[in-house]
Backbone as CSV, one residue per row, in Angstrom:
resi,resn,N_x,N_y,N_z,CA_x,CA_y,CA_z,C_x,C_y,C_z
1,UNK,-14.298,6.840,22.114,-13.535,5.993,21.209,-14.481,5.412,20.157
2,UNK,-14.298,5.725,18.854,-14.909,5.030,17.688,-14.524,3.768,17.653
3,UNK,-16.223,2.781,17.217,-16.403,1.595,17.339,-15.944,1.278,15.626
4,UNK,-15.554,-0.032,15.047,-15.364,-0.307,13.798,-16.662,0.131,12.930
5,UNK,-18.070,0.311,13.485,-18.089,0.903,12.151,-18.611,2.531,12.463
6,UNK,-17.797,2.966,12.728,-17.511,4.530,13.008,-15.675,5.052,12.726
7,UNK,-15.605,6.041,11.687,-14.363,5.944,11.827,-14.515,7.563,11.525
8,UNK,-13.243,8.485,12.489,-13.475,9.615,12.133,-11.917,10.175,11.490
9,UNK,-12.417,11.842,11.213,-10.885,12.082,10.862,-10.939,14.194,10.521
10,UNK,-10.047,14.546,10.154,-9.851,15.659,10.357,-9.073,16.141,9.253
11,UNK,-9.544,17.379,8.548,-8.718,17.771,7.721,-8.477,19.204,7.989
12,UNK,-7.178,19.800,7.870,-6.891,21.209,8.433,-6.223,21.933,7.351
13,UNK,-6.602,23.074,6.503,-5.770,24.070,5.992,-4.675,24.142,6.438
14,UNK,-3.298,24.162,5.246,-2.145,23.876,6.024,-1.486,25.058,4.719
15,UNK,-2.516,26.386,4.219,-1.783,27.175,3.351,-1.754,26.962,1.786
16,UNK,-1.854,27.612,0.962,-1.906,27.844,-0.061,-2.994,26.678,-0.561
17,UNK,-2.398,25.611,-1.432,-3.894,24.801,-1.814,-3.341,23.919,-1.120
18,UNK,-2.585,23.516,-0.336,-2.058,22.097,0.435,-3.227,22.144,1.830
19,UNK,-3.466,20.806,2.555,-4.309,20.386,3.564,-3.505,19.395,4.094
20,UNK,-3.985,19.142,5.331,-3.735,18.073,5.911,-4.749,17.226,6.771
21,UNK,-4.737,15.898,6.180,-5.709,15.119,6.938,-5.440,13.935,7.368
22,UNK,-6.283,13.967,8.959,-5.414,13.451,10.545,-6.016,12.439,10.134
23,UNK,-6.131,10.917,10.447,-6.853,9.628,10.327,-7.291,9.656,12.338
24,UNK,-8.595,9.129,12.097,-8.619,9.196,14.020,-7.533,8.233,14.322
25,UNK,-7.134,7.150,13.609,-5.573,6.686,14.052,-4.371,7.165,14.707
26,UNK,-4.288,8.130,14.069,-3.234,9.095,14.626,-2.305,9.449,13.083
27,UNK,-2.657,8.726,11.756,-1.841,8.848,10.779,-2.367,10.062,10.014
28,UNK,-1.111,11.057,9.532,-1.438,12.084,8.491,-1.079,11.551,7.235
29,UNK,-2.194,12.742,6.120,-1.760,12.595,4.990,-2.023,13.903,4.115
30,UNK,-1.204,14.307,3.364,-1.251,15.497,2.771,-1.883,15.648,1.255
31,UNK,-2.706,16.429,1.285,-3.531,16.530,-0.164,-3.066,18.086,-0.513
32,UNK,-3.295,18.765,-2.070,-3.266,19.342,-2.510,-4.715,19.537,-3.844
33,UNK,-5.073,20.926,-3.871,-5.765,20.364,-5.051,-5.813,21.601,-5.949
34,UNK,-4.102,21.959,-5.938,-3.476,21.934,-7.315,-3.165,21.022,-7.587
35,UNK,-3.907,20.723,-8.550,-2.773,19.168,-9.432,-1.274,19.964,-9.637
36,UNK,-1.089,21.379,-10.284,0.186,21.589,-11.240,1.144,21.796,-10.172
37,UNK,0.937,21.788,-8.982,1.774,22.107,-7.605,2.989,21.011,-7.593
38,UNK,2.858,19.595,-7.437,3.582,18.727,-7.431,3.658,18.484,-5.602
39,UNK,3.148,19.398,-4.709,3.149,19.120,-3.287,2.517,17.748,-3.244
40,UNK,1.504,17.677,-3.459,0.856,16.560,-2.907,-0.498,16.082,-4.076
41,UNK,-1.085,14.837,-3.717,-1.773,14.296,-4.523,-2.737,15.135,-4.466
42,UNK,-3.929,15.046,-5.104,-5.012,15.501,-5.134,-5.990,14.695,-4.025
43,UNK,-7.373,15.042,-3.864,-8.314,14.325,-3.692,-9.010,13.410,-4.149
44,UNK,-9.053,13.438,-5.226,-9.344,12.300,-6.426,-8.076,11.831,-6.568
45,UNK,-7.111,12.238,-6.580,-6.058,11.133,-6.752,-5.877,10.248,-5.790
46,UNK,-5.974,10.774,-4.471,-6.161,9.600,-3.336,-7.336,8.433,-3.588
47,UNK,-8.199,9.383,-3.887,-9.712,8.152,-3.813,-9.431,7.149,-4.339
48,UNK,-8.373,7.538,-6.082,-8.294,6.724,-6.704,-7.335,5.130,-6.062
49,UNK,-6.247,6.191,-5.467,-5.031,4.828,-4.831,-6.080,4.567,-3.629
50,UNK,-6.752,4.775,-2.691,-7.790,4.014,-2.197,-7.948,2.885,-2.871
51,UNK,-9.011,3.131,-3.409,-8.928,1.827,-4.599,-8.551,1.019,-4.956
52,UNK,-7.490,1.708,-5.175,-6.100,0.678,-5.446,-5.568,-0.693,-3.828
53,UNK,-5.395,0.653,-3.130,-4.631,-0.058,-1.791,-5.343,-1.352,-1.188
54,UNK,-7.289,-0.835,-0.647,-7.856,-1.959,-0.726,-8.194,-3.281,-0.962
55,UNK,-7.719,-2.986,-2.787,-8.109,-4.168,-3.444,-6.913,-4.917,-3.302
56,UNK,-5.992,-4.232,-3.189,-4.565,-4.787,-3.019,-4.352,-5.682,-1.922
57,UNK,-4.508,-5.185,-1.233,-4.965,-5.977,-0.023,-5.600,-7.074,-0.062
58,UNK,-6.641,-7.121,-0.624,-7.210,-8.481,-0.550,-6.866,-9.445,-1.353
59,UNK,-6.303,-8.843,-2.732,-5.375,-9.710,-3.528,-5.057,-10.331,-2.739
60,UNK,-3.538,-9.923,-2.542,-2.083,-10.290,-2.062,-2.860,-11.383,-0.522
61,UNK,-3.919,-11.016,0.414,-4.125,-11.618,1.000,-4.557,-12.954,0.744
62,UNK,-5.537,-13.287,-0.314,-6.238,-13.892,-0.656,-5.395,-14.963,-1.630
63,UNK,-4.173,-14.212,-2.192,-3.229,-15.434,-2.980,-2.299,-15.972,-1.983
64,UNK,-2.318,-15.105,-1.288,-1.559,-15.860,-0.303,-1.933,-16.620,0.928
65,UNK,-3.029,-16.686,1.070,-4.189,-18.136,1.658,-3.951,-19.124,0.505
66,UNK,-4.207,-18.750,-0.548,-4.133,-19.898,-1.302,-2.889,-20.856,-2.104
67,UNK,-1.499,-20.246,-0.829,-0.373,-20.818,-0.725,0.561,-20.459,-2.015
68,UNK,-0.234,-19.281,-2.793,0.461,-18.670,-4.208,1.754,-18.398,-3.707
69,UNK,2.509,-18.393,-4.121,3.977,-17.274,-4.778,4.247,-16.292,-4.981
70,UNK,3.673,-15.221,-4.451,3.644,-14.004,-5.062,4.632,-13.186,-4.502
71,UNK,5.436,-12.666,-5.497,6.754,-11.710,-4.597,6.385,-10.480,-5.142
72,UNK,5.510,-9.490,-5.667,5.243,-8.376,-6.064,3.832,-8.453,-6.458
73,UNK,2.947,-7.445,-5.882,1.950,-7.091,-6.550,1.575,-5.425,-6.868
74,UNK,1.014,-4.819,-7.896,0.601,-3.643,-8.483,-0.161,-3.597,-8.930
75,UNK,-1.257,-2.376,-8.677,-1.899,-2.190,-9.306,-1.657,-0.873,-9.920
76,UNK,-2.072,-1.234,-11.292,-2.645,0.181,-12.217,-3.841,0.837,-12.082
77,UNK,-4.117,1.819,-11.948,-5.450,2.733,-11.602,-5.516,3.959,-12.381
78,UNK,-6.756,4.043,-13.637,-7.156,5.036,-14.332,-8.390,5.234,-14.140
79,UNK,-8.387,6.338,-13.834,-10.176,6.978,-13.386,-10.468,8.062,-14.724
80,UNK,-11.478,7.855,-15.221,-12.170,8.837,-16.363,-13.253,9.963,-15.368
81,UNK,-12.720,10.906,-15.794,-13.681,12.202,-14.887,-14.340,12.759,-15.775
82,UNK,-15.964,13.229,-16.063,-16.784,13.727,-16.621,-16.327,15.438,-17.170
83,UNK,-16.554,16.120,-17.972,-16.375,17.216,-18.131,-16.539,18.626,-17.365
84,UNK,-18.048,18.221,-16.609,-18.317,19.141,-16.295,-18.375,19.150,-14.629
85,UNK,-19.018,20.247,-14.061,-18.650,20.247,-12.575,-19.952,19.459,-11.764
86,UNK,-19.677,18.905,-10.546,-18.731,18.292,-10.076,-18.250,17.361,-11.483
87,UNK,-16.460,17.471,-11.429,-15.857,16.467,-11.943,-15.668,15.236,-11.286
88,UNK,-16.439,14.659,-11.338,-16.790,13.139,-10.456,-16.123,11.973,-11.512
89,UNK,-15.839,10.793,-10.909,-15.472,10.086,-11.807,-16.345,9.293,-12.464
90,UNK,-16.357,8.733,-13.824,-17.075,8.149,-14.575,-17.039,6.800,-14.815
91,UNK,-15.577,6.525,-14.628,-15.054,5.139,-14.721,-13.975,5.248,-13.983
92,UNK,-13.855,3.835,-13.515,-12.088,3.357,-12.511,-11.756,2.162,-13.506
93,UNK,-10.553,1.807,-13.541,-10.250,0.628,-13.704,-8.954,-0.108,-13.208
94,UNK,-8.791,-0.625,-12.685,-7.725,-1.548,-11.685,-7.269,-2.576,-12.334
95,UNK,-6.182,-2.308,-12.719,-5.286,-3.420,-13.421,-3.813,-3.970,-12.375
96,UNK,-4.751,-5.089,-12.373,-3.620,-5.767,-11.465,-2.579,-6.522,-11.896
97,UNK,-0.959,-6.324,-11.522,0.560,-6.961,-12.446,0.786,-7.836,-10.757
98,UNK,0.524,-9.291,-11.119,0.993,-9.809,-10.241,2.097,-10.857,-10.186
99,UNK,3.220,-10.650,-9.990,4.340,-11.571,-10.009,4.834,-12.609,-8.841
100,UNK,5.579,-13.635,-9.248,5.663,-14.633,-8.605,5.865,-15.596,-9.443
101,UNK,6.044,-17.067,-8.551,6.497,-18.239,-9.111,5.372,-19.404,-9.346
102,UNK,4.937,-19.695,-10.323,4.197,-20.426,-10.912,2.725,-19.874,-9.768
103,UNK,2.466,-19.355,-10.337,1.459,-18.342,-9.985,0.263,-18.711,-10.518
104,UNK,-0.676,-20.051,-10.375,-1.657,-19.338,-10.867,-2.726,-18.459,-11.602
105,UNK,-3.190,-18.676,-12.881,-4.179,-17.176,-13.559,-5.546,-16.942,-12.991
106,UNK,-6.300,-18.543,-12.753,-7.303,-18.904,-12.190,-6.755,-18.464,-10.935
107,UNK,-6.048,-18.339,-9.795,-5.919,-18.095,-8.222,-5.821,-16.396,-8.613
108,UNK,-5.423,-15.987,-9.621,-5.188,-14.037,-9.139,-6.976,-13.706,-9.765
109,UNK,-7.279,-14.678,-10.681,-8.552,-13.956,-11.647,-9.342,-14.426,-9.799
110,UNK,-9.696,-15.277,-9.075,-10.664,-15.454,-7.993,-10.232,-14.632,-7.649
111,UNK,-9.343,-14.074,-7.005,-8.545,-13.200,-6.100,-9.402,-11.984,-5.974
112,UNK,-8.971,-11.108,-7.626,-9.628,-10.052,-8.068,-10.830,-10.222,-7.812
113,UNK,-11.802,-11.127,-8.637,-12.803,-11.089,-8.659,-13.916,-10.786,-7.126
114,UNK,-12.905,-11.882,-6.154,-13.196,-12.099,-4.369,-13.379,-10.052,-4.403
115,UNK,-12.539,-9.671,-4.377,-12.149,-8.584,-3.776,-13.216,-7.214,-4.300
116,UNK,-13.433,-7.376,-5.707,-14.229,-6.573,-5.982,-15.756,-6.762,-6.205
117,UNK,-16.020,-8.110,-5.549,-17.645,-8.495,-5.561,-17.784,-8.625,-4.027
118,UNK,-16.765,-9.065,-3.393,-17.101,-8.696,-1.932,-16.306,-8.377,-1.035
119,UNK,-15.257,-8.113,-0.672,-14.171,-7.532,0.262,-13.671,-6.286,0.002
120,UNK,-13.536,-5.831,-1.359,-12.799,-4.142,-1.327,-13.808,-3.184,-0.929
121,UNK,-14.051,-2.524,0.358,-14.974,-1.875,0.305,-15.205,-0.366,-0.368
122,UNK,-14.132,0.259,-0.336,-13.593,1.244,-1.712,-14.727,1.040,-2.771
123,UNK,-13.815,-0.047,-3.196,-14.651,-0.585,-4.623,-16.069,-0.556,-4.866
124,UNK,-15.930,-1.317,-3.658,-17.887,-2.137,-4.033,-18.513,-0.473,-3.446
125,UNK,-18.033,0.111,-3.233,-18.789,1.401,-2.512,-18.870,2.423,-3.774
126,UNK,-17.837,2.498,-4.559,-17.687,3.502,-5.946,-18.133,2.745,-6.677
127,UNK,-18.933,1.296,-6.961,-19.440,0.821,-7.939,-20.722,1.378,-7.771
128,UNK,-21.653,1.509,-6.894,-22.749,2.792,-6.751,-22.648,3.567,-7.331
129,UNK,-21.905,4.135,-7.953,-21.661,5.846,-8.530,-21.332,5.609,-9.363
130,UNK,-20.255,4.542,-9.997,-20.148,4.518,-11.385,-19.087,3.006,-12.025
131,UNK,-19.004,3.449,-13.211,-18.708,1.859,-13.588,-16.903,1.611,-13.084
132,UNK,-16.828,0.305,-12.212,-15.280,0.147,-11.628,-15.008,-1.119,-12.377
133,UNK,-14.116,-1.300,-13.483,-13.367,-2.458,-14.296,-12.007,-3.297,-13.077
134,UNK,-11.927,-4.520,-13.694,-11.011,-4.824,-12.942,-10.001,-5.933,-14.263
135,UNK,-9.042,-5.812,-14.261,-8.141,-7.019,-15.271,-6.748,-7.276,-14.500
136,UNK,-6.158,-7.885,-14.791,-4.996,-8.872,-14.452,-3.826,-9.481,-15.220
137,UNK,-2.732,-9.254,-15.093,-1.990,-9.691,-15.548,-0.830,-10.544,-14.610
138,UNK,-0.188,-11.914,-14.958,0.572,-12.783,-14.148,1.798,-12.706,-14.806
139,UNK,3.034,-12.540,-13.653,4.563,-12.328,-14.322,5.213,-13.318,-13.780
140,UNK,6.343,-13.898,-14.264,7.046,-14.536,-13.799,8.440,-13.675,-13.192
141,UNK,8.622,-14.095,-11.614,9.739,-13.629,-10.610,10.800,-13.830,-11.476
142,UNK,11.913,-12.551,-11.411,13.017,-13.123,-11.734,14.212,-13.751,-10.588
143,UNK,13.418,-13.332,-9.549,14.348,-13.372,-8.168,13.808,-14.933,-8.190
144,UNK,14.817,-15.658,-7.615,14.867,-17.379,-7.159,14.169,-17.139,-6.032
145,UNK,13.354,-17.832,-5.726,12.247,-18.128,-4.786,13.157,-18.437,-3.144
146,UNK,12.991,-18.050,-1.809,13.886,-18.651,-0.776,12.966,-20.015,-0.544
147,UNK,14.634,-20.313,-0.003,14.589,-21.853,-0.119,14.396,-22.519,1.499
C-alpha cells in the first residue's frame, strides 16, 4: 500500500490513439492524443485542468475558511506550447471567475496568491519548467443567498 508521498498509477492502450489511466485509487481516466478525435482530452490538456483543479481547490477552500460567499468558482486555463518538439508548455495562466455575495477582492486575490506560492502543488511544481500567471476576477451571485 502506497504511503502519501508515493502515489502510483497505470496507463493501458485501449486502441487507436485513446488510453486509459487507472489512479492507484481505483479512479479511471481517458486520454487521447489525437486532439482532432474529440474521444478524449489530450495529455497536455489534462496537465493543464490539473492545474486548474488544484488551484481550485484551494481557492474555494481557502475563501471559504475565510467565511466568503462563494456560490461558483472557475477557472480559465491557457497554456502556450513552444513550436518545436518536445511541445512542452511555455506559459500557463489561470484565471480565476469567482462568484458570490459580497465577496471580497482582497479574500480571492490572498486566496490565489495562498495557492500558487504555497498549496497548489501542480502549480508550484510547473513553475520549475516554466512561467505559471495567475489573475482573478469577482462576480456578483444572481441566486439569493439561503437563508
Amino acid at each position: 500500500m502506497a504511503g502519501q508521498n508515493q502515489l502510483h498509477a497505470t496507463v493501458s492502450w485501449a486502441g487507436d490513439s485513446s488510453f486509459i489511466g487507472r489512479s492507484g485509487s481505483g479512479h479511471a481516466v481517458v486520454f487521447d492524443s489525437n486532439m482532432d478525435s474529440g474521444v478524449a482530452p489530450t495529455p497536455m490538456e489534462t496537465l493543464l485542468m490539473a492545474a486548474g483543479a488544484c488551484s481550485s481547490v484551494d481557492v474555494v477552500s481557502i475563501l471559504q475558511k475565510a467565511k466568503q460567499q462563494v456560490t461558483a468558482c472557475r477557472v480559465v486555463l491557457s497554456g502556450e506550447r513552444v513550436d518545436t518538439v518536445p511541445r512542452v508548455f511555455s506559459k500557463i495562466h489561470l484565471h480565476f471567475e469567482v462568484t458570490g455575495f459580497d465577496v471580497s477582492e482582497k479574500h480571492v486575490e490572498r486566496a490565489v496568491n495562498l495557492s500558487a506560492e504555497k498549496y497548489c502543488s501542480v502549480s508550484i511544481m510547473l513553475q520549475q519548467a516554466m512561467t505559471v500567471t495567475h489573475s482573478f476576477s469577482v462576480h456578483t451571485s444572481e441566486v439569493a443567498p439561503a437563508s
